[in-house]
C-alpha positions as CSV (number, residue, x, y, z in Angstrom):
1,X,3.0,-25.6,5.7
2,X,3.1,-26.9,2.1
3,X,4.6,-25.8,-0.8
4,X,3.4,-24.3,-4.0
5,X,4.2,-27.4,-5.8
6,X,2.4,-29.4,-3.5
7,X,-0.6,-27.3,-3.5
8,X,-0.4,-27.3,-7.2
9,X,-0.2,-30.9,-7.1
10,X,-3.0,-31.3,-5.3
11,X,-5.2,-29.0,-7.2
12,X,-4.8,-30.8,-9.9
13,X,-4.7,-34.4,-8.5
14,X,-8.5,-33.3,-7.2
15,X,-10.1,-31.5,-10.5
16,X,-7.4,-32.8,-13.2
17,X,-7.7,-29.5,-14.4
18,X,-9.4,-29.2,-18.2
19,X,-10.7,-26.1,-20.1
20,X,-13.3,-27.9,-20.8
21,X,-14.7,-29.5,-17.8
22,X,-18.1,-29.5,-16.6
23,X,-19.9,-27.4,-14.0
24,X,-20.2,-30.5,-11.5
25,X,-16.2,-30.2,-10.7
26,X,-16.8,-26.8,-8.9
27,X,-18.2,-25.0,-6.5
28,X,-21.9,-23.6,-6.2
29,X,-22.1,-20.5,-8.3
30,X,-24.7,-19.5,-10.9
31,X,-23.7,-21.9,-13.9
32,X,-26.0,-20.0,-16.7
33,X,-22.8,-17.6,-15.9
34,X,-20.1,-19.3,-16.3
35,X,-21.3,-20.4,-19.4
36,X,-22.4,-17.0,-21.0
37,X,-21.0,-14.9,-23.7
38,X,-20.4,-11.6,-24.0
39,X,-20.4,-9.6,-27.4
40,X,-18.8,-6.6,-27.9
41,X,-18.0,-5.3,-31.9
42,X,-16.5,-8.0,-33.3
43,X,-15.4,-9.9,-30.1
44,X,-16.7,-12.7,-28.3
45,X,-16.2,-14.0,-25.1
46,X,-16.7,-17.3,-23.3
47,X,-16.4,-17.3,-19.9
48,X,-14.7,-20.8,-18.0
49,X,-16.3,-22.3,-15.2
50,X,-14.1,-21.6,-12.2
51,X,-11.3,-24.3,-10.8
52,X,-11.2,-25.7,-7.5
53,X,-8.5,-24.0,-4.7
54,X,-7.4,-24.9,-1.6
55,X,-8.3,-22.6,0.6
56,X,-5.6,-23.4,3.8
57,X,-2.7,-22.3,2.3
58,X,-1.5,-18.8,1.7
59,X,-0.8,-17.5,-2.4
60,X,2.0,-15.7,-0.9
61,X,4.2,-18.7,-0.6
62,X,4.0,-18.2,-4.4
63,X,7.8,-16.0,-4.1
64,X,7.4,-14.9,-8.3
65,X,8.2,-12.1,-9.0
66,X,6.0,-9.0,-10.6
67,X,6.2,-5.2,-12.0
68,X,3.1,-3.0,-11.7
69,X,1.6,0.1,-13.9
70,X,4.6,1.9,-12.3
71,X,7.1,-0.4,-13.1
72,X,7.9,-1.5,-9.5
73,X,8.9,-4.9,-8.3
74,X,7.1,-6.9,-6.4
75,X,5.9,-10.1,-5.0
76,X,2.4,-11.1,-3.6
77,X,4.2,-11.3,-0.4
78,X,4.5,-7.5,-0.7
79,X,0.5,-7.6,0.1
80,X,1.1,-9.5,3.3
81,X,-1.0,-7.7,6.5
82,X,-4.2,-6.7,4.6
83,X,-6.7,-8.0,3.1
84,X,-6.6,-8.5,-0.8
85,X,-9.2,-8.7,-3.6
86,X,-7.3,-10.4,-6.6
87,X,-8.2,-11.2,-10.1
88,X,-7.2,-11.7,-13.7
89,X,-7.6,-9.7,-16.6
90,X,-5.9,-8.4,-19.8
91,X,-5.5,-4.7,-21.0
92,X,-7.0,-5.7,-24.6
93,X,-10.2,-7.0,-23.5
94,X,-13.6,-5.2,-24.5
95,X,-15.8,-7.2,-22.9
96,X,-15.8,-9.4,-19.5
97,X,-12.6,-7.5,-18.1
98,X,-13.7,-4.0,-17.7
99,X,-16.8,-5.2,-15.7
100,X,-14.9,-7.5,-14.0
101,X,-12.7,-4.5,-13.1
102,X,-16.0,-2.5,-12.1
103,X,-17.2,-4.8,-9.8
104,X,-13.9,-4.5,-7.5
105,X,-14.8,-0.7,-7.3
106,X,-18.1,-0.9,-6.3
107,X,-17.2,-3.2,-3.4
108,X,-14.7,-0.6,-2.7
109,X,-16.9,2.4,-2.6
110,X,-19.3,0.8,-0.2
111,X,-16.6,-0.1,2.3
112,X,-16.1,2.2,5.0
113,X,-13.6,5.2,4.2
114,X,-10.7,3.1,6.8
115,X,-11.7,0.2,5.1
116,X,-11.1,1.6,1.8
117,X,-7.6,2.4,2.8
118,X,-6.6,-0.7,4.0
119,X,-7.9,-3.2,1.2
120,X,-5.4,-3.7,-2.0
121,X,-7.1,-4.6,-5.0
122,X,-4.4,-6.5,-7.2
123,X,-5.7,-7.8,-11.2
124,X,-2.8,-9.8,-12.6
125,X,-2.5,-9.9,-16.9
126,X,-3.2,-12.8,-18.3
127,X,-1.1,-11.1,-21.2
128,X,2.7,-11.5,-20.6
129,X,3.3,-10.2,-24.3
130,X,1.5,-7.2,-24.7
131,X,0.6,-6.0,-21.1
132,X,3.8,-4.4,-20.5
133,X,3.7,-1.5,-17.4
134,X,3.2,1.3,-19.8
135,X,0.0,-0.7,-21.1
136,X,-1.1,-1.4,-17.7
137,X,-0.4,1.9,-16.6
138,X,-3.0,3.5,-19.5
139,X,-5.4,1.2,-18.6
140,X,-5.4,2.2,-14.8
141,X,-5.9,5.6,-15.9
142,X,-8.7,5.2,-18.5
143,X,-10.8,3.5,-16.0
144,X,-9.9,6.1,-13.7
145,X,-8.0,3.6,-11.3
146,X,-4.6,5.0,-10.5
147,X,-4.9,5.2,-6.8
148,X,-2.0,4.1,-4.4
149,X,-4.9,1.1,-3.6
150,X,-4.8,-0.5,-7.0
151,X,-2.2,-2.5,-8.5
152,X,-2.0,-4.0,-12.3
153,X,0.6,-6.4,-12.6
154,X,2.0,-8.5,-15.3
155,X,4.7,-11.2,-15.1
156,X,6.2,-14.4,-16.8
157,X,4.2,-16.4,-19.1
158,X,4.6,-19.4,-16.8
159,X,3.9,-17.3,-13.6
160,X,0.6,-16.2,-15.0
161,X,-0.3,-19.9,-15.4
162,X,0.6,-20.8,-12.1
163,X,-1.2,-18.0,-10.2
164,X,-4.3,-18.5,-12.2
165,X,-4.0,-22.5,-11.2
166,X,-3.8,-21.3,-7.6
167,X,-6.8,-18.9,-8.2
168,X,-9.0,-21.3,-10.0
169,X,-8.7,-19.2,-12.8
170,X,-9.0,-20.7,-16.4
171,X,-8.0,-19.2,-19.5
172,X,-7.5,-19.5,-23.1
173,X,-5.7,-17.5,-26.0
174,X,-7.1,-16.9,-29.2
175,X,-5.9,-16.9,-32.8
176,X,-7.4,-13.2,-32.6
177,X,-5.2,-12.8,-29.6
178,X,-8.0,-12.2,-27.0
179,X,-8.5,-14.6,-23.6
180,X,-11.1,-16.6,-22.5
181,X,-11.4,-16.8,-19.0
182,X,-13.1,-17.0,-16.1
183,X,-14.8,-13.8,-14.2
184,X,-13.4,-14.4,-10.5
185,X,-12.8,-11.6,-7.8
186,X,-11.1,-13.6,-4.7
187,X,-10.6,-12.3,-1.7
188,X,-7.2,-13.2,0.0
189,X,-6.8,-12.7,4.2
190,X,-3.9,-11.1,6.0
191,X,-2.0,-13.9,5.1
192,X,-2.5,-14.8,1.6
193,X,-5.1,-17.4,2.5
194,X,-8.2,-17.5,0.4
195,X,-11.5,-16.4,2.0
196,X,-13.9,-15.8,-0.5
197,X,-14.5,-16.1,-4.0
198,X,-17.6,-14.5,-6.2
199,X,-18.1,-16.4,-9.3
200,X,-19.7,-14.3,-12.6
201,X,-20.1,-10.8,-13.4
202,X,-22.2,-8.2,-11.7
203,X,-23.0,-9.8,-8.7
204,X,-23.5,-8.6,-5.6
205,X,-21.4,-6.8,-3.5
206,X,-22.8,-7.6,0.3
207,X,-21.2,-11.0,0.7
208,X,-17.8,-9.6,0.1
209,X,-18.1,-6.9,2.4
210,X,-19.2,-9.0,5.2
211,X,-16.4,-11.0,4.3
212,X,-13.5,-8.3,4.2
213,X,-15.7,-6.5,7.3
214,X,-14.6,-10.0,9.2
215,X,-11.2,-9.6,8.7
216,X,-10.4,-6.1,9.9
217,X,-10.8,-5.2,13.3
């Protein structure tokens, strides 16, 4: 059983993580993606290419600490015992993030109704400053997402940087104060393992639910 530092180490000893790197560090996903931008108004954004993971050890030996849209402490350990779809997003963003957010709920809605009350669906703020629970806790209600099922977290600064290392997850501030970042829903087994990842917006839904249908009896 490693530890987080070790795993971190490793990560980074195999991809020598850059913001900048090229689609030939990372898995197979649909590259014309990663490298797309979305308008919205006035704001861009660039979407990162995904890092590599491991996928033997469980997130959950990540002990930091996290409050939700109700203000509620917790851990990622708290998730232990179900299976967990898991991204990054911040309460600001226009453009990527509320699609991002979308596709988690349609994979929800075509699970079966048991199944839809045993996955967790966690997004984690890439936004320690602004993001605070009271933020989080409008957003989950103006996408119509404050459900028992659904948790919006934000933590440390340092945290944040850490989980999205474990995740693969890259991202970016910008002197307007938005993110780049990458678009990754990850799917996390009773144990905090990863078991599947789906690279880019939109995408479809069937490989997940075959993959979460595997995990529950």
């Amino acid at each position: 059983m490693h530890s987080v530092s070790s795993i971190l180490f490793s990560l980074a000893l195999g991809s020598c993580i850059s913001l900048t790197a090229s689609a030939d560090d990372h898995d197979a996903h649909n590259h014309d993606q990663h490298k797309a931008e979305v308008h919205h108004h006035d704001h861009k954004h660039t979407s990162l290419a995904a890092g590599e993971v491991n996928h033997h050890d469980s997130l959950y030996h990540f002990s930091a600490n996290w409050t939700d849209q109700n203000n509620s402490k917790l851990t990622l350990n708290d998730f232990k015992g179900q299976p967990v779809i898991i991204s990054m997003i911040y309460g600001n963003c226009r453009t990527a993030c509320p699609v991002l957010v979308n596709d988690a709920r349609q994979i929800i809605k075509k699970l079966n109704p048991q199944q839809q009350q045993t996955v967790k669906v966690v997004f984690v703020s890439f936004d320690a400053k602004h993001d605070t629970p009271e933020v989080l806790a409008d957003y989950a209600e103006q996408m119509d997402l404050a459900q028992p099922n659904w948790h919006f977290l934000n933590g440390s600064a340092s945290d944040i940087r850490t989980l999205a290392t474990l995740l693969g997850i890259r991202y970016r501030e910008k002197s307007d104060g938005n993110f780049d970042h990458s678009n990754i829903l990850t799917l996390l087994d009773k144990e905090g393992r990863i078991a599947h990842r789906v690279e880019g917006l939109q995408q479809p839904a069937e490989p997940m639910i075959k993959k979460i249908s595997a995990l529950l009896p």
